[in-house]
N, C-alpha and C positions, 0 to 999 in steps of 0.2 A: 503390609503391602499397600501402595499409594493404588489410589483407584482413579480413572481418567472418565469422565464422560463426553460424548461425545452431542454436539446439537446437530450437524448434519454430518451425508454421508461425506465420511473423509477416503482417499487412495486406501487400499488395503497396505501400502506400503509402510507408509506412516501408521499404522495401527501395529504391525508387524514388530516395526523395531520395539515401542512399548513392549510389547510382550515379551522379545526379546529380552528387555532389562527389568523383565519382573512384575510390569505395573499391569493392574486389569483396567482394561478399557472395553466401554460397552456404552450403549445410548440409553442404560436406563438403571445405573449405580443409584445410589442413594449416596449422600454427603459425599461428593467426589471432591476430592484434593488439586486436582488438574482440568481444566473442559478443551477440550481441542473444537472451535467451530470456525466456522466459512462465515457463510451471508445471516445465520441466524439472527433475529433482534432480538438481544439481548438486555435494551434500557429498562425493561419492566420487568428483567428476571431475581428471584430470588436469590439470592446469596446466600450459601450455608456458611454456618464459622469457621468450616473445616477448609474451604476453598483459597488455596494458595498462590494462584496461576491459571489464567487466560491463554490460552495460544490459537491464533488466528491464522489459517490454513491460507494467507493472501495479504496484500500488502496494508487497503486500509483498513479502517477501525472504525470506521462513523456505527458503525450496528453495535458497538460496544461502551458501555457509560464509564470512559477514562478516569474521568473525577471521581466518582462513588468509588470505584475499583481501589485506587489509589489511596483514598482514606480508610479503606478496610482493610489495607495490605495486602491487593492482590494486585500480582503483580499482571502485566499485559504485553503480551509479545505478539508479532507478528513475523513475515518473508520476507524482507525485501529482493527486489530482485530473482527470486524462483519465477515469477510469471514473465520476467522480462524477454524474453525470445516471443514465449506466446503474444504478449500484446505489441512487441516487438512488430512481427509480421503483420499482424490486425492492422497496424498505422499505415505498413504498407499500402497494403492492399486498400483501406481507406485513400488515402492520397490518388493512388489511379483509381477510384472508386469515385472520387470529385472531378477526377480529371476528364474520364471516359464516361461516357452515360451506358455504362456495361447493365446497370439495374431497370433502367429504362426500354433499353434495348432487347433485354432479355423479356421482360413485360409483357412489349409489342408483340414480342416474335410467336411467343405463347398462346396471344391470341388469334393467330392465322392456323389453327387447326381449324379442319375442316374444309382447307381450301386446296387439299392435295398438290398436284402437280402444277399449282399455282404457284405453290410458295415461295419456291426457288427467285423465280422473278419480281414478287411481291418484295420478298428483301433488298435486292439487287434497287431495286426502285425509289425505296423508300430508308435504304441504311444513312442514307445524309443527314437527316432528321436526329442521330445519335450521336453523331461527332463530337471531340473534345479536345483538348489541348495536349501534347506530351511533354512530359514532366521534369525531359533534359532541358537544360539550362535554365529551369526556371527555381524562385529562391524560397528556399524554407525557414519558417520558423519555428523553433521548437520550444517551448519555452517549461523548464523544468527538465535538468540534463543530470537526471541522477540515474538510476539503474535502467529505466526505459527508455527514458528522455538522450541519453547516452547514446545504446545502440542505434535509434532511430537516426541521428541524425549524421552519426556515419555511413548507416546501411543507404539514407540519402546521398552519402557523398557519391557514394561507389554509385550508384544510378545517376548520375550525372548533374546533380543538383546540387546550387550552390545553397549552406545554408550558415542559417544565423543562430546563436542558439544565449536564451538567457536564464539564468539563474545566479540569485545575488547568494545563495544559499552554495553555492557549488563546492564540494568538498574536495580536499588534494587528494585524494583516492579516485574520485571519479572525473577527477578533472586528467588524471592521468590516462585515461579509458577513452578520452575524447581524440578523434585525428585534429592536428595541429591546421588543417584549411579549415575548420568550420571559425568562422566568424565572433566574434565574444560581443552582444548586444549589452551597452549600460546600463538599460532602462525599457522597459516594455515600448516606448513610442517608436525605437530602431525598427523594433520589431514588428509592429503597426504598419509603420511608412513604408519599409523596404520589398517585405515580403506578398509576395503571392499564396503561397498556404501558410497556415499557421497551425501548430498540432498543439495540443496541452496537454503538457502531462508532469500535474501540481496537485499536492494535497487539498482535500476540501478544508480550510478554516476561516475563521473569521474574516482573517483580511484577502482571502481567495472569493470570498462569496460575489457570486455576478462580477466576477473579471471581467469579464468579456460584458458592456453595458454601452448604452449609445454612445457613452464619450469613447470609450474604446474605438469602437468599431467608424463614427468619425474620422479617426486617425489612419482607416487602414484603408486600402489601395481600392478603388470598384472592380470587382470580380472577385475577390478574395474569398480563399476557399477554406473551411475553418474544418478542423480535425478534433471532437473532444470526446476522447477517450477515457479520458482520466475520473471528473464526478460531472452529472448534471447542472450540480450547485452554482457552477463556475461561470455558465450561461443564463444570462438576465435572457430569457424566453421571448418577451415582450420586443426587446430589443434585439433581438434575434430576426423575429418575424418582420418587423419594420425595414432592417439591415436586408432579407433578401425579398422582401416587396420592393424595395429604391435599387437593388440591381448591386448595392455595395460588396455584400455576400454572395457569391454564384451556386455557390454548394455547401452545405451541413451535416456532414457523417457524426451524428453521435450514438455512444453505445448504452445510453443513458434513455431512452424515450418515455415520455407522458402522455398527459391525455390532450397535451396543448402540441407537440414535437410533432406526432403522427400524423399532423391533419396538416402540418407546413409546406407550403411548395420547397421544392430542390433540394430536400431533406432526405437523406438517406439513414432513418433509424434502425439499430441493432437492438436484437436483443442480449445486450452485456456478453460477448463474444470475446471478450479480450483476455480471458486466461482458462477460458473452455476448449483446453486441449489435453489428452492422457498424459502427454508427459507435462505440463504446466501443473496439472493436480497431482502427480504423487511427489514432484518436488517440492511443492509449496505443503506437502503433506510431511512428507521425511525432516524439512528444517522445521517446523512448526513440533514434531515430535523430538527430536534431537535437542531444542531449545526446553522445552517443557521437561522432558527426563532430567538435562544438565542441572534445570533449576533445583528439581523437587530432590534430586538427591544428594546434588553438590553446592547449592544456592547461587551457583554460577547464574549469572545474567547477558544475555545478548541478547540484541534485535530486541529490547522492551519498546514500547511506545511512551511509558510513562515513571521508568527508575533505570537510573546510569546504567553505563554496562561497565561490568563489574566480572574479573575472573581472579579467581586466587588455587593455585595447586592446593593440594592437601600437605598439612604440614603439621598437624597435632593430632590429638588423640579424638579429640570434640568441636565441634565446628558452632559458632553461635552467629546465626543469620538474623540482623534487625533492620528493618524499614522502618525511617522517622524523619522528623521534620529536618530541613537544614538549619539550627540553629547554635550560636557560639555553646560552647563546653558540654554538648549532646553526647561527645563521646568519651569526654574527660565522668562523665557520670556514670555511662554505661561500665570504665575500665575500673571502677572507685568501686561498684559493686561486685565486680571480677575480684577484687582483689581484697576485700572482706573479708574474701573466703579462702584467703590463699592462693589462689590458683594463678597459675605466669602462663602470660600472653605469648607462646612461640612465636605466633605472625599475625597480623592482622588488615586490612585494606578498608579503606572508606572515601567514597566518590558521591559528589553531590549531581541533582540535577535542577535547577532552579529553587525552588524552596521545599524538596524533596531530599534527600540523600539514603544511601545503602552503606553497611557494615557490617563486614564479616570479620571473624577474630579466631583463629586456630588455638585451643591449648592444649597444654601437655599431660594434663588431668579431665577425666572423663565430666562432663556434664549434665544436670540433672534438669527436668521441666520446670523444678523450682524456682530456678533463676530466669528461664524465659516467662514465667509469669510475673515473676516481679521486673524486670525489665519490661515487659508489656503494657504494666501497668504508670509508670513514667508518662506524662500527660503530653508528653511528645513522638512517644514511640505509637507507631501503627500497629506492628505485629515484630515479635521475635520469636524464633524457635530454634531446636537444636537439633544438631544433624552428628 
C-alpha cells in the first residue's frame, strides 16, 4: 500500500479519493511515497528514498526545491487552473477595489460610532471624500492569459472594459478560451502606454523578478492602477512606493503584503485571498490527488512542473517507469538491458523536457526489482521502478 503524507490541512475531498484507491494518507506516515501540500516550505525538508512524488494542492511551487526534487527523481506536480474562478473574482473585485475607495470608505464610516443620530448626515456630507472612477470604458491590461489571466479578461470584457492582454507564452488551448475583442499586446510597453489597470498574473522566475521596476512603470500612464495577485516578487517595492508618491500609480491591490507594502499610501494589502475559497480547495485538492494516485500507480504524469507529461494505457503485463537525463542512446541502453534478458517490449513512450526526459515501456513478461536497480544505477538514470 503506497502511503501519502500530508504537510498541511488538504479538502477532505482530495484525501477521500486516495482512500478510495487504496492509499493511506495521514500527516504523520513515516517514509511516505507521495506528500500532498499547500503553502508548506519544503526547501529544507528531508527527503526519504522512498519518496516518489510531490503534488501541490495550488498552482505555484516557489515553497518547493524543483531542482533537488528533480535530481532524486521526484517527480512535482501541481493545479493549474482549479483556483482559477477563485482568484478569477479576487481580480474582480480588486480592479473596483482601485477604482472605488469602498476600503477607505468603509474605514471612515466605522469610525462615526458613537455619534448616533448623527451619522446619517455625517455621510451624506462627507461621502465625496470616497469617490472613484467606473470601470466601463476604461482599458485593461492583463498580462499572463493562461488559466486566470484568461477568464479575467473576459470577465472584463463583459463589464464593459476594453482590454489588452500579453503573453508571449500563450498556448493554442488557452488562446482558444480567450473572446476574440480582447486586444493581443506585442510587448509589455503596449501594455504600459495604453492601459489604465494593469493586473498580473505570471509565474514568479528569474526573468519575472521586479517586472514591474521604475523603467516599467515610466512607461505607464499617471494614474495607473496596478493589480498583483499573482507573487510579490514581481513588484520592485522600492519602486513602487516612488511610483505612487509621483501620483504615477493611483492605487496597489496586492495579495502579497510585507513589512515595506503595509505602511504604503493607496495600497490596499490582502492577505493572500486568491484561492481561499471551499470550493477553490477541494478542487485544487481532488486534481492534486487524482494527479498523484495516476502517478504512483500508473506512472502516468500530468500537470508536473519539472518532467513532461507523459500518458501511456496499460498494455503488458509489467510496466518499467525511468526518470533520466535527456541524452543521445539513454534509451537505446535502457532496451539493450530489457533484452539481455529476453524480455519484448509490447509498447513503450519517452518524451523529453529540456535536459530531463521520462520513459515508460510496457512488457509482456512480468518484471522483477532487479532490473530497476541496475537501471538505476546507469549514471544517467534518476530513479527507475516497476509497476
Amino acid at each position: 500500500m503506497h502511503k501519502v503524507k500530508t504537510l498541511n490541512k488538504i479538502a477532505h475531498v482530495g484525501i477521500e479519493y486516495l482512500e478510495e484507491q487504496g492509499l493511506r494518507v495521514s500527516d504523520d506516515v513515516s517514509a511516505p511515497d507521495g506528500i500532498l501540500v499547500r503553502s508548506a516550505d519544503m526547501h529544507s525538508y528531508d527527503f526519504n528514498p522512498e519518496l516518489l512524488a510531490i503534488a501541490r494542492a495550488g498552482a505555484g511551487t516557489n515553497n518547493i526545491p524543483i531542482d533537488k526534487c528533480t535530481e532524486a527523481g521526484i517527480v512535482v506536480f501541481n493545479t493549474p487552473g482549479a483556483n482559477a474562478e477563485a482568484v478569477k473574482e479576487l481580480a474582480i473585485c480588486a480592479i473596483l477595489m482601485a477604482s472605488r475607495d469602498v476600503v477607505g470608505g468603509i474605514e471612515w464610516t466605522r469610525g462615526l460610532a458613537g455619534n448616533g443620530g448623527d451619522i446619517p448626515k455625517m455621510v451624506e456630507k462627507s461621502k465625496g471624500g470616497f469617490t472613484g472612477p467606473e470601470i466601463m470604458g476604461k482599458t485593461l491590461g492583463v498580462v499572463g492569459l493562461g488559466a486566470v489571466g484568461a477568464k479575467i479578461a473576459n470577465a472584463a470584457l463583459e463589464l464593459g472594459m476594453m482590454v489588452y492582454g500579453y503573453d508571449p507564452y500563450l498556448s493554442v488551448d488557452a488562446a482558444w478560451k480567450l473572446s476574440g475583442s480582447i486586444k493581443h499586446a506585442h510587448d509589455l510597453e503596449t501594455i504600459y502606454r495604453n492601459c489604465d489597470y494593469i493586473t498580473l498574473h505570471v509565474p514568479y522566475l528569474p526573468d519575472t523578478h521586479h517586472m514591474l521596476n521604475d523603467e516599467a512603470f515610466a512607461q505607464m500612464r499617471d494614474g495607473v492602477r496596478v493589480i498583483n495577485l499573482a507573487r510579490g516578487e514581481l513588484v520592485d517595492d522600492d519602486a513602487m512606493l516612488r511610483a505612487l508618491d509621483s501620483g504615477r500609480v493611483a492605487k496597489y491591490v496586492t495579495d502579497f503584503p510585507n513589512a515595506k507594502t503595509v505602511t504604503f499610501p493607496n495600497t490596499i494589502p490582502m492577505p493572500h485571498l486568491g484561492a481561499s475559497t471551499p470550493e477553490s480547495e477541494e478542487k485544487c485538492a481532488v486534481m492534486a490527488a487524482r494527479e498523484l494516485a495516476d502517478y504512483l500507480a500508473n506512472g502516468n504524469i500530468k500537470n508536473s512542473v519539472n518532467l513532461p507529461k507523459v500518458k501511456l494505457d496499460r498494455m503488458g503485463v509489467s510496466r518499467l517507469c525511468v526518470i533520466h537525463r535527456n541524452i543521445p542512446r539513454a534509451i537505446n541502453k535502457i532496451l539493450d538491458l530489457i533484452g539481455e534478458r529476453n524480455i519484448n517490449v509490447e509498447h513503450m513512450i519517452n518524451k523529453p523536457r529540456g535536459e530531463y526526459a521520462y520513459t515508460m515501456i510496457d512488457t509482456n513478461t512480468p518484471l522483477d526489482e532487479e532490473i530497476a536497480e541496475h537501471i538505476s544505477a546507469m549514471d544517467f538514470v534518476f530513479r527507475a521502478r516497476v509497476l
